[in-house]
Wavefront OBJ file of the C-alpha trace (Angstrom):
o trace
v -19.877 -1.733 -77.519
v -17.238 0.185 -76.472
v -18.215 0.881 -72.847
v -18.911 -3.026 -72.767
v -15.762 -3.722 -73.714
v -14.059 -1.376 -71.398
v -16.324 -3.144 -68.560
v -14.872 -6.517 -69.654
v -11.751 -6.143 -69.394
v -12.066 -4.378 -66.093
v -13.884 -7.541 -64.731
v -11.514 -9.514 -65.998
v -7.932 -7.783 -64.581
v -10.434 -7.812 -61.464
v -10.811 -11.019 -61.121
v -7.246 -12.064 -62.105
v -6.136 -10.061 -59.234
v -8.584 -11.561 -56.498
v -7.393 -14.801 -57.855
v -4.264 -14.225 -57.504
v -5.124 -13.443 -53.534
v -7.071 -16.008 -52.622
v -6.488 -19.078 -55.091
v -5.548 -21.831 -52.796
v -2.275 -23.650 -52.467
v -3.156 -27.497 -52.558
v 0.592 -28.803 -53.462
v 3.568 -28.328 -51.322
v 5.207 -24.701 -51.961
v 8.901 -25.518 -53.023
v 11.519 -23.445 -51.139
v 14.720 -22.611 -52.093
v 17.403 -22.832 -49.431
v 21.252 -22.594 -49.280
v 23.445 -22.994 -46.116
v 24.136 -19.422 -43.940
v 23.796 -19.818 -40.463
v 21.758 -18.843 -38.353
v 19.619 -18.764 -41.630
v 19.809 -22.204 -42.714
v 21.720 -24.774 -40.573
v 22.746 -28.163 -42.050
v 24.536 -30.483 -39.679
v 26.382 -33.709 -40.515
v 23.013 -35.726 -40.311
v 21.753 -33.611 -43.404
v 19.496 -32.090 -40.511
v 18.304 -28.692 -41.362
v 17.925 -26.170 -38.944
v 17.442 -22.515 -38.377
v 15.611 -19.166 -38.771
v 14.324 -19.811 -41.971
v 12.653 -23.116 -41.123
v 10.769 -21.882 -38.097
v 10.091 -19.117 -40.563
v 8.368 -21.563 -42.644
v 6.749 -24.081 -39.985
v 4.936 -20.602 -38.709
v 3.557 -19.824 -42.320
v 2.627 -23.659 -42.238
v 1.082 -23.401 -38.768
v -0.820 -20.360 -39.954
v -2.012 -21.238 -43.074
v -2.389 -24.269 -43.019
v -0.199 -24.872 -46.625
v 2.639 -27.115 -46.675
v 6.216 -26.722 -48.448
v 9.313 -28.867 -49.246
v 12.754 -27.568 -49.113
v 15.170 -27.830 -51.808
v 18.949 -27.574 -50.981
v 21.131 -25.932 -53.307
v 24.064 -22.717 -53.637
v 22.454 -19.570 -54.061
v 23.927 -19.062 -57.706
v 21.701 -22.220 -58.691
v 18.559 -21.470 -56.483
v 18.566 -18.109 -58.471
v 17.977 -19.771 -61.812
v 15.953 -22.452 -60.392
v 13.822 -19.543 -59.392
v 13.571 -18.055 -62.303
v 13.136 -21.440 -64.574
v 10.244 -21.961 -62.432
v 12.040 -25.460 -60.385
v 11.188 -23.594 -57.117
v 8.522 -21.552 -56.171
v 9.967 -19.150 -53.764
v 13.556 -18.217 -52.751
v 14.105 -17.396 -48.928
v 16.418 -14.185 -47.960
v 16.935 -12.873 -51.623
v 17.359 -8.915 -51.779
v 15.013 -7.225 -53.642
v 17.280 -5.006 -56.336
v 16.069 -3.591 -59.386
v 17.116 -5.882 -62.083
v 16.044 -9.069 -59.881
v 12.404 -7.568 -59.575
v 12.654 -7.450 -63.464
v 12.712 -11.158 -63.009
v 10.961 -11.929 -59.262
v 8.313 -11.373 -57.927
v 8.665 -10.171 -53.894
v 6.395 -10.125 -50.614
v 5.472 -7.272 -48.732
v 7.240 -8.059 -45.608
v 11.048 -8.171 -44.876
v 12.003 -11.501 -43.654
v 15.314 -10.372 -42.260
v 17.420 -7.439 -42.454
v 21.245 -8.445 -43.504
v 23.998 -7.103 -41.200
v 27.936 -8.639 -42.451
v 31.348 -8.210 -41.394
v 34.657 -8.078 -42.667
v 36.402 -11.397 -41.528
v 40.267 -12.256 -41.612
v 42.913 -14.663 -39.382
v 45.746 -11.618 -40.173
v 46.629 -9.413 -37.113
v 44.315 -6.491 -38.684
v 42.826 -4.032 -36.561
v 39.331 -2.829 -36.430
v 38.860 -0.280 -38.848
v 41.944 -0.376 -40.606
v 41.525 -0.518 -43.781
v 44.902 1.065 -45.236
v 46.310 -2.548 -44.495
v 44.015 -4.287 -47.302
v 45.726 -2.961 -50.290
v 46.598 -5.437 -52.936
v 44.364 -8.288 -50.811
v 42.455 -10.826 -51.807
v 38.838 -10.670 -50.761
v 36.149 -13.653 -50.750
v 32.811 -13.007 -51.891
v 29.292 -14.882 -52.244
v 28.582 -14.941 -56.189
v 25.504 -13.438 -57.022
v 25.089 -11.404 -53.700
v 24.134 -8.177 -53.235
v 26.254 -7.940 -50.231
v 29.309 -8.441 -52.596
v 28.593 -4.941 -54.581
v 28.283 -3.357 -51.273
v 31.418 -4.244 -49.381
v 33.473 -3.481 -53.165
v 31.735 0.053 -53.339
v 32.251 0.418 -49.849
v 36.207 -0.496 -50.198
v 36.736 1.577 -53.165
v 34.775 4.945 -51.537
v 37.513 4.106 -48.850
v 39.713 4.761 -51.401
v 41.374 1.002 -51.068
v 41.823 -0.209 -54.429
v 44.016 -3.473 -56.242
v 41.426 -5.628 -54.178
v 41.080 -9.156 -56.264
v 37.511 -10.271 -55.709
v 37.310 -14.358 -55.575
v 33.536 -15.586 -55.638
v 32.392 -18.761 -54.054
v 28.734 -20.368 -53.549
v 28.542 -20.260 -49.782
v 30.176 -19.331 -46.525
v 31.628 -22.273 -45.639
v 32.991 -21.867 -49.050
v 34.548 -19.091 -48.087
v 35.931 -20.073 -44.726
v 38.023 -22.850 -46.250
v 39.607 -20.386 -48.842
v 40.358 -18.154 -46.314
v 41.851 -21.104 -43.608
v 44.011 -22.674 -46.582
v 45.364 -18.585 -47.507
v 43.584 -18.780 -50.821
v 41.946 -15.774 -49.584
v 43.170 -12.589 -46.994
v 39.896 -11.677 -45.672
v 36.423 -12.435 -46.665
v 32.437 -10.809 -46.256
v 30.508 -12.862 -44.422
v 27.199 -12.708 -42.310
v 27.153 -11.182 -39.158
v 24.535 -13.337 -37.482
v 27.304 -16.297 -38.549
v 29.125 -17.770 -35.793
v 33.085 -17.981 -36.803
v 36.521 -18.101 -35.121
v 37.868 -15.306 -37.580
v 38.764 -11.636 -36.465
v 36.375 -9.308 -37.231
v 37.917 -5.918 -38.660
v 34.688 -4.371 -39.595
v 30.727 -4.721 -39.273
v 27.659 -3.164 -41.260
v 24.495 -3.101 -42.412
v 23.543 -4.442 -45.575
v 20.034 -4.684 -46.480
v 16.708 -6.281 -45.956
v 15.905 -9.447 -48.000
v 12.939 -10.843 -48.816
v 10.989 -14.218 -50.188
v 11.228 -14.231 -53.628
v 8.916 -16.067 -56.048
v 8.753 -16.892 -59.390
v 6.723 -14.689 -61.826
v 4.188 -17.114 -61.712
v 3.081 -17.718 -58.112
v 1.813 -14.639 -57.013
v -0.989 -16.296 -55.675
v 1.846 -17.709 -52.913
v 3.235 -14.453 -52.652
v 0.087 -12.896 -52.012
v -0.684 -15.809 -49.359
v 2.287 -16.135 -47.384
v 1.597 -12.311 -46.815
v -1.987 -12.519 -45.970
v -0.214 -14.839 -42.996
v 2.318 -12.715 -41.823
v 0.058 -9.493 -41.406
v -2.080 -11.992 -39.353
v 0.801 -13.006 -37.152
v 2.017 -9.172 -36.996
v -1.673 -7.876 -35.659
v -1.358 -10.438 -32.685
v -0.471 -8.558 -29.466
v 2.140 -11.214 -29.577
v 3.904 -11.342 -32.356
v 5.249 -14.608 -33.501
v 7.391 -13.583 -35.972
v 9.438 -10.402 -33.958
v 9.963 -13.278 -30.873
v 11.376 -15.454 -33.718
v 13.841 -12.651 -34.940
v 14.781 -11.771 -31.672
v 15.458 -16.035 -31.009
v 18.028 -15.716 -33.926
v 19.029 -11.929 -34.201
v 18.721 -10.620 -31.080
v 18.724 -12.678 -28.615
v 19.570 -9.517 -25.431
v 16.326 -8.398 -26.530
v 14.853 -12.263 -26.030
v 16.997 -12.167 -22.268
v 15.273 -9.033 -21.686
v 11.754 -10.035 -22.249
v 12.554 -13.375 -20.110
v 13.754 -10.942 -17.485
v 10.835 -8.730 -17.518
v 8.619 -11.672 -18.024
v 9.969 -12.855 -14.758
v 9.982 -9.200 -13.047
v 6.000 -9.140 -14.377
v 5.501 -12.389 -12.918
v 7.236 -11.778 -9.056
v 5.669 -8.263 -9.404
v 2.541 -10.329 -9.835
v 2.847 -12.766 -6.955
v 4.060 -9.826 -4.706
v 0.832 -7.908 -5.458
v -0.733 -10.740 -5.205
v 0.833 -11.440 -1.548
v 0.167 -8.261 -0.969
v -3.458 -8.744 -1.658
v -3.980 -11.138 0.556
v -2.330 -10.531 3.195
v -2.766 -6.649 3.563
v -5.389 -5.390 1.017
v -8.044 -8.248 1.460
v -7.513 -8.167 4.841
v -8.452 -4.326 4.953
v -11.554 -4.700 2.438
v -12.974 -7.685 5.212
v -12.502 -4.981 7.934
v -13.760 -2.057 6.222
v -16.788 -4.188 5.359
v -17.026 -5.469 8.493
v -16.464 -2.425 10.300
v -19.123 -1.121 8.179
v -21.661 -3.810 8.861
v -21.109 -3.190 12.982
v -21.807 0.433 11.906
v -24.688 -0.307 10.177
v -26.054 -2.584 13.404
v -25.422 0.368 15.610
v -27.323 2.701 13.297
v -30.225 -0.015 12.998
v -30.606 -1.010 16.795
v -29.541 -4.360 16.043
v -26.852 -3.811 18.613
v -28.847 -3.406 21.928
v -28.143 -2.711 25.099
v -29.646 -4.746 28.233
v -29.813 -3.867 31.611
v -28.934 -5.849 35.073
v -30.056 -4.824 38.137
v -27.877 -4.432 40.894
v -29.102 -5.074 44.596
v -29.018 -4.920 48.297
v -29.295 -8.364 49.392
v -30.580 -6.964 52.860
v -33.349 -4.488 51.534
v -34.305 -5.814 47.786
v -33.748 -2.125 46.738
v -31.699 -1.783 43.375
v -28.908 0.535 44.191
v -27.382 0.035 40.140
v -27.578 -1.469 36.438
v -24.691 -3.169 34.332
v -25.602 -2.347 30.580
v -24.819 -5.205 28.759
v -23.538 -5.815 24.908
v -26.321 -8.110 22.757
v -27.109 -7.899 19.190
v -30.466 -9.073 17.273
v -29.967 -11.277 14.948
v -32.903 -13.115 12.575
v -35.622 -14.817 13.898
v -35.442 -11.839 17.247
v -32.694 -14.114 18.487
v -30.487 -12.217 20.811
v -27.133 -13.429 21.400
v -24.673 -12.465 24.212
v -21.051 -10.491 23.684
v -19.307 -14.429 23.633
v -20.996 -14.661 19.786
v -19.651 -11.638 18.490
v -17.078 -9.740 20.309
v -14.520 -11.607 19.029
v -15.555 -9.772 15.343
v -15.662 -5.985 16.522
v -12.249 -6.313 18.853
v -10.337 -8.422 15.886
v -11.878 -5.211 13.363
v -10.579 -2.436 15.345
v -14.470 -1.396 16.560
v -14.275 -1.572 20.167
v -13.298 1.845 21.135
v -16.571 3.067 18.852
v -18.719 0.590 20.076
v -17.702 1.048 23.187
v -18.909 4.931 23.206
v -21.994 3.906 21.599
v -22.578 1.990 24.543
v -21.507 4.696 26.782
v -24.509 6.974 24.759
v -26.775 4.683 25.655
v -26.539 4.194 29.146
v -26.073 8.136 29.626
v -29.369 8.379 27.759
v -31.070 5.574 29.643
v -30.019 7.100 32.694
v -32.952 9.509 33.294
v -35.406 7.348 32.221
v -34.119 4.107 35.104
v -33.699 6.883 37.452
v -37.355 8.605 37.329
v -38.631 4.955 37.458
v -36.809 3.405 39.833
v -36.882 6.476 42.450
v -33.814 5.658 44.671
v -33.447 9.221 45.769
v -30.715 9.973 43.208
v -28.342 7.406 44.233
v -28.706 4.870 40.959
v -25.897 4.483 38.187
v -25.423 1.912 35.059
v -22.519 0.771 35.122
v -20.433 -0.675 31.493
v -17.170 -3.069 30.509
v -14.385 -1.179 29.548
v -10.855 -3.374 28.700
v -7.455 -2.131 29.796
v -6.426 -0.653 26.242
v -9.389 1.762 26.293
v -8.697 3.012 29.941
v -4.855 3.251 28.664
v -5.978 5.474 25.402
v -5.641 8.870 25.969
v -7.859 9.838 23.460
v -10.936 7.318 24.306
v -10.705 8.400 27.766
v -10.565 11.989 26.337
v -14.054 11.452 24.451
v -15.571 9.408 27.502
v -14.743 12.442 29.323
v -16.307 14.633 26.597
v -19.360 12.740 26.565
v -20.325 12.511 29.997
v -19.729 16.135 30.441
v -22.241 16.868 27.342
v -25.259 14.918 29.218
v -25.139 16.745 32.259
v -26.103 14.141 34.486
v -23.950 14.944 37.136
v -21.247 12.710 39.250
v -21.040 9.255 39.726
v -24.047 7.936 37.769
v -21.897 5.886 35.004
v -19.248 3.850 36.711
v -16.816 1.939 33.888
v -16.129 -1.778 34.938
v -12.346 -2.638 34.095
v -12.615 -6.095 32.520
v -9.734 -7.676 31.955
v -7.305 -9.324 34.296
v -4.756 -6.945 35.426
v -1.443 -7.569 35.934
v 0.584 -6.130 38.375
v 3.220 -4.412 36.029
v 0.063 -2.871 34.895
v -0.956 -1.082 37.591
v 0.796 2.099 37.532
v 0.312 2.891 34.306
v -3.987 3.298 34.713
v -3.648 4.979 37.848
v -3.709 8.646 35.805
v -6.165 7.109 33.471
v -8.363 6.361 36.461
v -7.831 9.521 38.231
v -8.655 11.495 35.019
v -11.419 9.891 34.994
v -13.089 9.784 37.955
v -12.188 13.524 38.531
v -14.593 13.410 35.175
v -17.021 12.349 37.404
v -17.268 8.267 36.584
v -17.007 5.156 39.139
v -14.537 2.805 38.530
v -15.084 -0.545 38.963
v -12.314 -3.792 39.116
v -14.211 -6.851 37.707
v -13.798 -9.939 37.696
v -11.621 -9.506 40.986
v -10.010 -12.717 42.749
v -8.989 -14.636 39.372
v -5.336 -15.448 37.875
v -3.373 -11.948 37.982
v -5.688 -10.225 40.275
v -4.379 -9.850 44.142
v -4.441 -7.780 46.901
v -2.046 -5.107 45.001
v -4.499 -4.091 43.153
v -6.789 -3.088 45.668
v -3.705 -1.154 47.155
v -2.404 0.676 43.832
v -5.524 1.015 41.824
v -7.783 3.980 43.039
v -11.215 2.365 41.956
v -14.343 2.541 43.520
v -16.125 -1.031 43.733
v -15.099 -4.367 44.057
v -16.904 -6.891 41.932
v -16.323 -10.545 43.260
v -15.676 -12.970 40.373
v -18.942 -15.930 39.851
v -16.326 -18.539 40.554
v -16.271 -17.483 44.368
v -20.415 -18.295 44.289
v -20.260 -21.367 42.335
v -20.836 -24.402 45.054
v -20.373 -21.538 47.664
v -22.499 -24.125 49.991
v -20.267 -26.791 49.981
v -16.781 -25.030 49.782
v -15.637 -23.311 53.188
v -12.663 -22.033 51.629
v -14.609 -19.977 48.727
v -16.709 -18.592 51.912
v -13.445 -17.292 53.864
v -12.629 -15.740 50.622
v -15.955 -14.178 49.926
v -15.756 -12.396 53.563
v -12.170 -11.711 53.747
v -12.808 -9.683 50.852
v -15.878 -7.846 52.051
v -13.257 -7.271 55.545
v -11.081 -5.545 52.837
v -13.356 -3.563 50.929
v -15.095 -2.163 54.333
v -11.472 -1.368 55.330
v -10.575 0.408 52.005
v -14.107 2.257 52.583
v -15.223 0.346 48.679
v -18.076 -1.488 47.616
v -18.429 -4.978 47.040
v -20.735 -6.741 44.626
v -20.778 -10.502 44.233
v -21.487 -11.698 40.445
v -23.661 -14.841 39.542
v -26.152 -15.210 42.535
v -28.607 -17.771 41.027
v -29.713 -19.912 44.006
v -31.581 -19.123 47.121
v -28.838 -20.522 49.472
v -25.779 -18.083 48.054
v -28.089 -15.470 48.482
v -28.809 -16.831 52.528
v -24.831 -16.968 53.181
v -24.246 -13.216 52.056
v -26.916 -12.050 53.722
v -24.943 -13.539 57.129
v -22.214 -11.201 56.318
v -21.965 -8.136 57.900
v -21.366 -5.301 55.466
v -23.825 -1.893 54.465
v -21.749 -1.691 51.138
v -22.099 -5.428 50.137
v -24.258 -5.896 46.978
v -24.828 -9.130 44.830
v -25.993 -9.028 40.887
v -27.425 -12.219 39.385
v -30.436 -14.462 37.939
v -31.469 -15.060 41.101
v -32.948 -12.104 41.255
v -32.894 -11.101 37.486
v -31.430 -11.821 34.040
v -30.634 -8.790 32.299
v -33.361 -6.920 30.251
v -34.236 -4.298 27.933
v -34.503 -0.821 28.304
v -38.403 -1.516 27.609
v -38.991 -4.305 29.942
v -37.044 -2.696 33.136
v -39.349 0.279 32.686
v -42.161 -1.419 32.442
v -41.951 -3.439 36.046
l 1 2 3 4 5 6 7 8 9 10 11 12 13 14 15 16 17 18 19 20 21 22 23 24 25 26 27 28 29 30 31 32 33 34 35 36 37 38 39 40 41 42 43 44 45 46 47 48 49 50 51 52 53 54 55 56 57 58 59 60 61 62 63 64 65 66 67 68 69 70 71 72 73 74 75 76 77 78 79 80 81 82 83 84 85 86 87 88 89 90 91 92 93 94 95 96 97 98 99 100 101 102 103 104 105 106 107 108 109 110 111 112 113 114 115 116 117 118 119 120 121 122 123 124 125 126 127 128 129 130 131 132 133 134 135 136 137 138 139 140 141 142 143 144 145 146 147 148 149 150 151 152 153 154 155 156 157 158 159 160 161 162 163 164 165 166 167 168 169 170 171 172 173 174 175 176 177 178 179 180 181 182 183 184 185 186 187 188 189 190 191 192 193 194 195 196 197 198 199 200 201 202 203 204 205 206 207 208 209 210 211 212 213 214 215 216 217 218 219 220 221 222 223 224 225 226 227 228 229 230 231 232 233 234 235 236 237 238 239 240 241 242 243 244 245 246 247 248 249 250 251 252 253 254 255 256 257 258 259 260 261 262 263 264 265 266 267 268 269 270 271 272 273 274 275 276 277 278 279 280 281 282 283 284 285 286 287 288 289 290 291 292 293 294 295 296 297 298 299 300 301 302 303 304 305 306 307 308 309 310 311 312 313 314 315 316 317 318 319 320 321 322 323 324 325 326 327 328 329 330 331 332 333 334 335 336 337 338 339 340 341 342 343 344 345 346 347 348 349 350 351 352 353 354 355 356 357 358 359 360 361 362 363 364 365 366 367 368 369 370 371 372 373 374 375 376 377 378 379 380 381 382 383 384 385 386 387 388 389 390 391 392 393 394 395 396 397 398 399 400 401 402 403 404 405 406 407 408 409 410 411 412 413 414 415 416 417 418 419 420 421 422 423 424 425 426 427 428 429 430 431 432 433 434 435 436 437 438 439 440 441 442 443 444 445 446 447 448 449 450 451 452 453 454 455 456 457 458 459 460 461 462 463 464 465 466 467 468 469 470 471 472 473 474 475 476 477 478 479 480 481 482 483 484 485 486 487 488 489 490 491 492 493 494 495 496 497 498 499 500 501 502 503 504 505 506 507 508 509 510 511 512 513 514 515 516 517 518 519 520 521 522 523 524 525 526 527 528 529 530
């Protein structure tokens, strides 16, 4: 009977105490509040602001539990409190005779800070000049008993304590001389001189011995808010308290968010642009590796004798479905991803490979080469021109089987500066071929300054060739010039059986003409093959 006793009463203080946590609040909590700004703010309209109250509407947020405020002095609030009028007191200090009588939360609310306020000409810290003063003090305030103890360790004695019930009690003794200085709060705005600040002490919500089931609640909110990455109730303090510390989160809330846009800028306009190309770049890779970039071969012919003297190898790429589509689809992508040098060398391989094979079959006595497109920034790079060089020296195929077709329009400006490209090149052992010769920049400069090897006659010049006199004149002034300059000349784009009639009239052993007329180009398969 004993043990079941025991067990009992154990259940029983058990229960009381879980009770106590979670027994729900249906009524309004009554709060105590008196005026101490930035605590509790009450304007002319009776309006009440402050830190207390967005204390309170972020326990009510929380929690769900609603309170109503009663106004009073702290002196009055204190036995309300303890009479049981009011459930809870905000900002009391937890000493030890009041927690004879109260009952406290967990959690600091605020942490008191005061000052030593007078309108004499008293300077900071001196304190010899408050002998035989009259202080102010808040009745029933902890504060009060610090700031005397404080005095008298200072050795500053004959002080005559007056008490009033608030503040703004205290600030109209002190403006009508009732008073020579006075304690008040250091978060309080005022227009008197401050002659000395410190620390008080934390205060907390008191409640009445009876409600520490609100206690117990309104602390069960605040460790909620206080686990939150952010906390509600430090960006509160800081509002009121310390507001630097609210300009400096703004600040680097700001710096986080143009940090933010700059890396996202940055993103965009650098990063993402180098992941596209490095994927991209690795995708051409990938078609080199896979043969789904292919080469195709041209011929190139004597239009007096049929005999192929030549082969252009030409850029395609396989795509689905065994479509093969032409450099206009997809050059853009490998020149705008920095790939053209590579590709370009790839192609190079190729042809150099190739070369033995079209040679044995063709059997031109050892006069055949495959030509390629090169554009003016890879003839101008030292070091492509370098590893051209390198790799035609590896193959061993001897001089003037791979002849490199300069593509793009040259300028006249240009001129000088591929003349040691070309040289280094053909001393290499490559032709060098001017294409597209005849259009926009290209004049007869160019076949003065440039050292090149071949002439190759734009497909404008053969385009309604029958019908145009003046593209005719053109077509054999040129060949006049390149029999002069002791270079070949080969006319793009012969398709039709009359262009191929009117060069034929011309009289030149080095004139050569390349075209559907005769072929389309083909793969390496299909040319040995025929």
């Amino acid at each position: 009977m004993r043990y079941l006793a025991f067990i009992l009463l154990f259940v029983n203080l058990f229960c009381s105490t879980v009770s106590g946590l979670d027994k729900r609040i249906d009524e309004p909590i009554k709060v105590g509040i008196y005026e101490d700004t930035p605590y509790i703010t009450i304007n002319s309209n009776n309006e009440i602001t402050g830190y207390y109250i967005e204390f309170l509407e972020l326990i009510k947020k929380e929690g769900n539990v609603d309170y109503e405020l009663v106004v009073s002095d702290f002196s009055d609030l204190l036995t309300q409190l303890e009479n049981g009028n009011i459930d809870i007191l905000m900002g009391l200090d937890s000493t030890g005779d009041r927690q004879e009588n109260f009952l406290f939360n967990n959690y600091k609310v605020s942490f008191e800070t005061h000052t030593i306020n007078t309108n004499k000409n008293i300077n900071y810290g001196d304190f010899s000049k408050l002998e035989g003063m009259t202080i102010g003090l808040i009745e029933d305030c902890a504060s009060s008993n610090c700031v005397l103890s404080f005095l008298e360790n200072k050795e500053i004695r004959n002080l005559t304590p007056i008490y009033a019930k608030s503040f703004h009690e205290l600030e109209n003794l002190l403006k009508n001389g009732s008073i020579d200085i006075m304690v008040g709060s250091s978060a309080r705005p005022t227009k008197y001189k401050s002659i000395y600040n410190f620390e008080s002490h934390p205060v907390y919500i008191g409640a009445n011995k009876n409600n520490l089931h609100i206690i117990n609640y309104i602390d069960n909110q605040i460790e909620k808010m206080s686990l939150r990455e952010n906390n509600l109730i430090v960006s509160l303090y800081d509002k009121y308290f310390h507001p630097e510390h609210r300009i400096q989160k703004v600040k680097s809330n700001i710096l986080f968010f143009l940090l933010t846009i700059l890396i996202i800028l940055f993103y965009f306009l650098f990063i993402k642009s180098k992941i596209k190309k490095f994927k991209t770049q690795k995708k051409i890779r990938y078609g080199l590796d896979t043969d789904k970039y292919l080469v195709y071969y041209q011929p190139i012919l004597n239009p007096h004798t049929n005999k192929i003297i030549g082969f252009e190898g030409l850029l395609r790429l396989l795509v689905d479905d065994n479509k093969v589509l032409s450099p206009y689809h997809f050059i853009k992508e490998i020149e705008d991803n920095d790939m053209l040098f590579e590709v370009s060398l790839w192609i190079l391989q190729k042809i150099i490979k190739a070369y033995p094979l079209i040679s044995n079959h063709i059997n031109n006595e050892n006069n055949l080469y495959i030509s390629m497109n090169l554009s003016l920034n890879e003839i101008r790079d030292e070091n492509f021109v370098n590893s051209a060089i390198e790799i035609l020296s590896k193959s061993n195929i001897g001089p003037n089987k791979i002849c490199l077709e300069i593509v793009e329009n040259v300028k006249i400006d240009k001129l000088d500066v591929l003349n040691t490209s070309i040289k280094k090149l053909k001393d290499a052992g490559f032709k060098i071929a001017i294409d597209d010769f005849g259009i926009e920049y290209s004049n007869l400069d160019v076949l003065k300054k440039l050292d090149f090897d071949i002439v190759k006659l734009d497909k404008y010049f053969v385009d309604d060739l029958y019908s145009c006199e003046i593209k005719q004149e053109v077509i054999r002034f040129v060949s006049k010039i390149a029999t002069v300059t002791n270079r070949s000349l080969i006319i793009e784009g012969v398709e039709e059986e009359y262009q191929l009639d009117l060069i034929k009239s011309i009289e030149n052993s080095k004139l050569y003409i390349q075209g559907y007329f005769y072929s389309k180009p083909l793969p390496l398969e299909e040319i040995l093959n025929t």
